[in-house]
N, C-alpha and C positions, 0 to 999 in steps of 0.2 A: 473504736473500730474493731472487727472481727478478725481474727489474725488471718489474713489470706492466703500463705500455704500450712496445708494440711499440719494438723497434731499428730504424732506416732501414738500408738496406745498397742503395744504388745501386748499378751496374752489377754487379746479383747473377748474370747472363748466364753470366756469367763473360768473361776477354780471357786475356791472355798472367798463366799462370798459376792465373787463375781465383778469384785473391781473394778478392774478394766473394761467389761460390761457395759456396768453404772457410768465410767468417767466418759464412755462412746457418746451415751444414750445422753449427756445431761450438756454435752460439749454440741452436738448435734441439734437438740430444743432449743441450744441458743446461738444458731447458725453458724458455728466455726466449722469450719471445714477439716475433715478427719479422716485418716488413716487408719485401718483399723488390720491390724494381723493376728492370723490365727493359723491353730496349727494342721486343721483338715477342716475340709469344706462336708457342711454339717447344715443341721437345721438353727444352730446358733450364729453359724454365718451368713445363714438367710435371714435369721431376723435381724443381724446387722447392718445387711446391702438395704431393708428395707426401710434405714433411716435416712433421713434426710442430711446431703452433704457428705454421706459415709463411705469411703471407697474398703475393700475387702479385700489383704492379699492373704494369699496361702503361702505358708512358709514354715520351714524349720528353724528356731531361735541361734543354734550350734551347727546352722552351714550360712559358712562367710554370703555368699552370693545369695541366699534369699533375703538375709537382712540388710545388705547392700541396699538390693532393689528396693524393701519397704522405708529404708530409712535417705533413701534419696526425695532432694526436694523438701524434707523436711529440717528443720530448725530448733522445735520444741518434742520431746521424746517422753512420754512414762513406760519406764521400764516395768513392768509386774509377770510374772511367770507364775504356774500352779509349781508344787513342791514336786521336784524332777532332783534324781540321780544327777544329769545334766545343769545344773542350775549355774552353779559357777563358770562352765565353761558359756551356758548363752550371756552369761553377764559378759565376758571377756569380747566376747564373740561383738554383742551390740556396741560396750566400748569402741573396739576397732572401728568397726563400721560408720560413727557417729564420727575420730577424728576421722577418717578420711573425708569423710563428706566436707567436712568443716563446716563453720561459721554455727555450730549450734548453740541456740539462746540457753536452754534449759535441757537436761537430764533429769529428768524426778524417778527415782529410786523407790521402787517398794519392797522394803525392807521389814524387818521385826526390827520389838525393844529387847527381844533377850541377846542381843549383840551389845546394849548397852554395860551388862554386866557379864561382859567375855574380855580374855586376852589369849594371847596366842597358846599360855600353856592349860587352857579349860578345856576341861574331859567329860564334862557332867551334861554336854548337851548335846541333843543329835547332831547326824550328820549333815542334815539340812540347815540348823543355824552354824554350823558351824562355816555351811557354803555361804550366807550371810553375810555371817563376820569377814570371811575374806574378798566376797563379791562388795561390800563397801572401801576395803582398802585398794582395790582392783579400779573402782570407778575415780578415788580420790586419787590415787598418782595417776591415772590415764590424764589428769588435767582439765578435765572437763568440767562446766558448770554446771555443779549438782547440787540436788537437795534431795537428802535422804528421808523417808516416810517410815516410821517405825512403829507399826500399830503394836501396842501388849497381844494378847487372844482377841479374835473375833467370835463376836456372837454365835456369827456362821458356821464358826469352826465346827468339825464333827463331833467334839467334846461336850457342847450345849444342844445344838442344832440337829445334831442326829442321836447319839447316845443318850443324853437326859430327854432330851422331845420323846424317845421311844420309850423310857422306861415311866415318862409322865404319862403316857398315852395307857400303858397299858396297868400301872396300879398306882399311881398318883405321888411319884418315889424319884429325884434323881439322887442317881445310883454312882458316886464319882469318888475318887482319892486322895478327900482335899484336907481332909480332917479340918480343923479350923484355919485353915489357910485362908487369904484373903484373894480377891481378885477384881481386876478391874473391864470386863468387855467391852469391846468398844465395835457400832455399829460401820458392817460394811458401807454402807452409802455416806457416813460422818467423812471416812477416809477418802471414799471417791471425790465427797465435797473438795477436802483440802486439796485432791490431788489440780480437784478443775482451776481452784483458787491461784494456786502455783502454776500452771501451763497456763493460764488465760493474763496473769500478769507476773511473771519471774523476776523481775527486777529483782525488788524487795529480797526475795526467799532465794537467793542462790549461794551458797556455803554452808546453807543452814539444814539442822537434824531437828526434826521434829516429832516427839514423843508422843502417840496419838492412843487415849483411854476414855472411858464411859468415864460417868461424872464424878463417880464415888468407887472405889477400894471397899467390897465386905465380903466378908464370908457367906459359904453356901447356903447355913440358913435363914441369911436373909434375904439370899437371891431366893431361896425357893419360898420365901412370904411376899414377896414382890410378886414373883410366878401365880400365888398363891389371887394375891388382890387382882390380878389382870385375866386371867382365868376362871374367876369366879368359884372354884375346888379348892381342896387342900391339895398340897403341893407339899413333901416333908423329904427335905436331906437326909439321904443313908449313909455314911463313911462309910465305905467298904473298903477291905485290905488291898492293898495297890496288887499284889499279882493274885489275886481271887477276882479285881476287875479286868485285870488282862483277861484271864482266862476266861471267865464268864461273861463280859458286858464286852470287852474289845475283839477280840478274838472272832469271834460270828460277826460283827462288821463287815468279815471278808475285803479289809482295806491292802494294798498294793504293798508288799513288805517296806518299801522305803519312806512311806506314806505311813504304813501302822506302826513304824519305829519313831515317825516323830512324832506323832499324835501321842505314844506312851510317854516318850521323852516328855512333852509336855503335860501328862498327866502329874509324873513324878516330881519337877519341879514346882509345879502348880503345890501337890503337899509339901516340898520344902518352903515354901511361903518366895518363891522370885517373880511371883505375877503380883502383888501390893503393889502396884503403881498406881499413882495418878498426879494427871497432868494438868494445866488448863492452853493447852497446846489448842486442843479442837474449838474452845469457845472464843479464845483471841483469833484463829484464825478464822471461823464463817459468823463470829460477832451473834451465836446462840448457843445454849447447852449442847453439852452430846447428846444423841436420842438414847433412849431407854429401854427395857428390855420389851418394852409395850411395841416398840419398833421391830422386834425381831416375831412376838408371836404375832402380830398381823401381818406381817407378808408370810408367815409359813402355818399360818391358824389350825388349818390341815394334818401337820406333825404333830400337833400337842394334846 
């Protein structure tokens, strides 16, 4: 039976990838009934009242009283937020909010893996994981029953999806600073899956962290020969020197300084080789492969 009061799905706006979006849109096609908040009424909140089952509040994540109201009546929660200055404090913020309500089934957290390899004295990574690391210790003493989602990079990320999509587009090149690092992407809607997976039956997955990667760990040249086969063009890996791509490939982005500190952060790590993940997290959980990068240039066919 369909869970009869509403699922939470915070920053349903959608951010990089669009998440919470995906876990509205997919909760919805199969009749649960949903809450869905966002942070200003927009044309993504219109297409979200236009789902079936979907109700739409407007609200700030980091004032107590509009997460009250969204998170009243409800039981089952995915927390996800776009990467905000504010990120730890909305995490606190929702905590509170969720024990007062009480009796919630499920918390599902979306999280990153580079928390997996943090402790309290790591310096090497932005300020955004570092909100993370502390927003999962935040969630685990509030008491609540959580399950953390810890995708490696997403496909989506501006890393593949807008920086190498643009420099594929215009001379058949992506342009990144990985040297032979390895990397594992994993497709936005693989994690929306897991997320529905876990909100629609919690039982099983409550105390559990789950490490969420595309099917295989390789380096860029052989994403850009995969690129290469789905494409139908050549497609050839440039190393380029990590602050010659600030400066020339990141930098014109024009990304929101707190936003283009952690996009570099994750550039840089990415060439220290801390993105070689993989998992089989995503296949034991929706019982098929992760999708491939064939997943990400068909829904953005346009960018490449």
């Amino acid at each position: 039976m369909a869970e009869q009061r509403p699922i939470l799905v915070t920053g349903a706006g959608g951010g990089v990838g669009g998440v919470g979006h995906r876990v509205v849109a997919r909760l919805s096609s199969s009749g649960v009934a949903v809450r869905a908040m966002v942070h200003r009424e927009d044309e993504r909140a219109r297409a979200l009242r236009a789902m079936d089952g979907v109700e739409v509040v407007v609200g700030d994540l980091t004032r107590g009283a509009d997460v009250a109201e969204a998170v009243d009546g409800c039981r089952r929660i995915l927390f996800t937020m776009s990467v905000s200055p504010s990120y730890l404090e909305a995490t606190a913020t929702v905590a509170a909010a969720a024990l007062a309500a009480g009796r919630v089934e499920v918390l599902v957290d979306m999280s990153q893996m580079t928390v997996s390899q943090m402790d309290l004295t790591s310096t090497a990574e932005s300020r955004q994981q570092h909100q993370h690391w502390l927003a999962e210790h935040v969630l685990d003493w509030s008491g609540l029953p959580v399950t953390h989602l810890r995708p490696t990079v997403f496909m989506e990320n501006p890393l593949f999806a807008v920086l190498a999509a643009a420099s594929i587009r215009r001379d058949g090149t992506i342009r990144l600073p990985f040297g032979t690092a390895r990397t594992s992407p994993v497709a936005a809607q693989d994690v929306a899956d897991v997320a529905v997976r876990v909100l629609t039956d919690p039982g099983p997955h409550v105390g559990h962290v789950y490490e969420l990667t595309g099917a295989a760990s390789r380096d860029m040249a052989a994403i850009a020969a995969e690129l290469s086969g789905i494409l139908g063009r050549p497609v050839e890996y440039v190393d380029v020197p990590y602050e010659r791509w600030r400066t020339e490939e990141l930098a014109p982005a024009g990304l929101d300084p707190h936003v283009g500190e952690h996009i570099a952060t994750m550039a840089r790590l990415h060439g220290e080789n801390r993105y070689d993940r993989s998992t089989g997290d995503v296949a034991a959980l929706l019982d098929r492969p992760p999708s491939g990068l064939d997943a990400l240039v068909e829904s953005r066919a346009g960018d490449f």
